[in-house]
C-alpha positions, -999 to +999 in steps of 0.1 A: -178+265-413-191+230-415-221+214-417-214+201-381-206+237-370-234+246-383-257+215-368-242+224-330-253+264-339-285+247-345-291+229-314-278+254-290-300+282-305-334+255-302-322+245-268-318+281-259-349+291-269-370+263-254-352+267-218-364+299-222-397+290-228-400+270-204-386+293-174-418+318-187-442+290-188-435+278-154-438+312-139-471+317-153-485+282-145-508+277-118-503+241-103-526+243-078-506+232-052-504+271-044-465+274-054-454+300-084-424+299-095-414+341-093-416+365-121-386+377-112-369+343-109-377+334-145-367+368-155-330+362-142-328+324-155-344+334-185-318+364-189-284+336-176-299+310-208-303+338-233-267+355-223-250+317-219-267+306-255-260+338-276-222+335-267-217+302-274-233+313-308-214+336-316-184+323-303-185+296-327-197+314-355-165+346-351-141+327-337-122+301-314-100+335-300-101+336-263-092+373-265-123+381-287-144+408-273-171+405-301-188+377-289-194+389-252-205+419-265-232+409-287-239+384-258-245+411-237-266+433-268-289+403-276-294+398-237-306+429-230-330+434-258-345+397-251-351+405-210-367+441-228-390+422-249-401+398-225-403+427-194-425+448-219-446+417-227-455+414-192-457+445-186-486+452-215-503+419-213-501+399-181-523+414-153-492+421-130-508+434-091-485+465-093-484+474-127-508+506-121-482+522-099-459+552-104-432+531-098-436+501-123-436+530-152-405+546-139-384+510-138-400+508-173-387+536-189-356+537-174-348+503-187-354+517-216-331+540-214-308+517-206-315+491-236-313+520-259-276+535-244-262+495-248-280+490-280-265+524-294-228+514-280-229+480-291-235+495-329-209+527-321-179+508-309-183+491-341-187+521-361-155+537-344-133+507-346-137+507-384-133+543-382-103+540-369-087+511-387-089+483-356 
C-alpha cells in the first residue's frame, strides 16, 4: 500500500470516529429548547458510522475483491464490540431513568452474550479456515 492508501485509511478512521462523537454528544446535550436527540437514535447512527467506516477500512486495507467476506465480517466484529462499549458506558455512568429495573440488566447481559458468541465466531471461522486449508 501507498502513502495515499494509507492517507485515505487515515481520514476515514478520524472522520469515523468524530461522527461518532458527535452522534453521543448530541444525545447528551441539553439545548434548552427542550428537544434531545434519543439515546437510542445515536445508538443506531452511531452503530450505521462505525459498521460503514470499519468496512471501508478494511476493505482497502485486504483487498479490492468484491467477493471478500473478510471485510464484512470484521465490520460486523468491530461493530458490535463499539455499540457494547458505548451501551455499557451508559449503562455504568450516565444516570439513565430505567437503569434500576429488572429489565435493563437482562437486555444487558444478554447482549453480552451476544457480543461474546460474534466475538468468538469471528476469531473461530478464522481458526477453522486455516485448519482446513481455505
Amino acid at each position: 500500500m501507498n502513502l495515499n492508501e494509507w492517507r485515505s485509511i487515515l481520514l476515514i478512521a478520524i472522520s469515523t470516529v468524530f461522527l461518532s462523537v458527535l452522534m453521543l454528544f448530541l444525545a447528551t446535550f441539553d439545548t434548552g429548547f427542550n428537544y434531545r436527540v434519543s439515546i437510542s437514535w445515536a445508538f443506531g447512527s452511531m452503530s450505521l458510522v462505525v459498521f460503514f467506516g470499519l468496512y471501508l477500512i478494511s476493505k482497502r486495507i485486504y483487498s479490492e475483491d468484491p467477493n471478500d467476506s473478510k471485510s464484512i465480517k470484521d465490520a460486523i466484529t468491530g461493530t458490535m464490540i463499539a455499540v457494547y462499549m458505548m451501551v455499557i458506558t451508559f449503562y455504568i455512568f450516565k444516570e439513565v431513568p430505567t437503569q434500576d429495573t429488572e429489565l435493563v440488566g437482562t437486555i444487558v447481559a444478554h447482549f453480552t452474550y451476544l457480543v461474546g458468541i460474534v466475538i468468538v465466531s469471528h476469531f473461530g471461522s478464522d481458526a477453522l479456515k486455516s485448519k482446513l486449508g481455505m
